[in-house]
Residue, then its C-alpha position, 0 to 999 in steps of 0.5 A: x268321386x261320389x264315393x269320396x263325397x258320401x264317405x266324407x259326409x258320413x265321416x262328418x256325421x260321425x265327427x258331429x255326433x262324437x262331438x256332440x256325445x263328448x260334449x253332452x257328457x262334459x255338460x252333464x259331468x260339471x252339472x253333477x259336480x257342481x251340485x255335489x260342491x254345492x251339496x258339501x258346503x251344507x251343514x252335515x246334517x242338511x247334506x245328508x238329507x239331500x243325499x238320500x233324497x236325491x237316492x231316494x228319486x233316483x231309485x223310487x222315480x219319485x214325483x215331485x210333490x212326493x220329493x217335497x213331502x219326504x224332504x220335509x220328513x227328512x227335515x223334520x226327523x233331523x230335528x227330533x234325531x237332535x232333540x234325541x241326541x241332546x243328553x249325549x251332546x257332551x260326550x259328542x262335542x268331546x268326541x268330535x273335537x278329537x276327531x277334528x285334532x286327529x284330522x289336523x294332524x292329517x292336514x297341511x296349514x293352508x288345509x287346516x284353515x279351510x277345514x276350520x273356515x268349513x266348520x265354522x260355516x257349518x256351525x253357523x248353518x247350524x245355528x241358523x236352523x235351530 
């Protein structure tokens, strides 16, 4: 019987710790995606930042104040990449506004209106930032 009683405990122990794994990893897994959802809804520009950033503390064990000051840089290089972009602005818009007609063509209606209320909040981000 006391044989029973240790196997019993130890298949407990295993029951627990596997529980506690899966549990653990489910956790993290809806943590990562709800930050990449959250990421997705910024303006392409503003998630392109966070992106490297988080790659950036990821790979280079970044501090905390080290974050911040690169996150500024990145803010603040964003905007010159616009200043610099601004001769090319016309000839952008006309691209992009092909690419946006090539992609509704991919999408169903439903899609197409969700695809157009992401762009308009985008733009509005956009704005905003300037």
């Amino acid at each position: 019987m006391q044989r029973n009683d240790k196997l019993r405990a130890a298949a407990i122990l295993v029951a627990v710790f596997a529980f506690g794994g899966v549990t653990g990893a489910g956790i993290m897994r809806w943590q990562l995606m709800d930050e990449l959802h959250s990421t997705l809804k910024l303006p392409p520009h503003e998630a392109r930042a966070k992106f490297r950033l988080r790659a950036m503390r990821r790979h280079l064990d970044l501090s905390d104040d080290q974050a911040a000051k690169i996150e500024s840089i990145l803010v603040e290089s964003d905007r010159e990449r616009g200043e610099a972009e601004a001769p090319c602005r016309g000839k952008l818009d006309e691209h992009r506004e092909k690419v946006r007609q090539r992609i509704d063509e991919v999408l169903t209606p439903e899609q197409r209106k969700a695809y157009a209320e992401m762009r308009t909040h985008w733009e509005q981000k956009r704005k905003e930032d300037k």
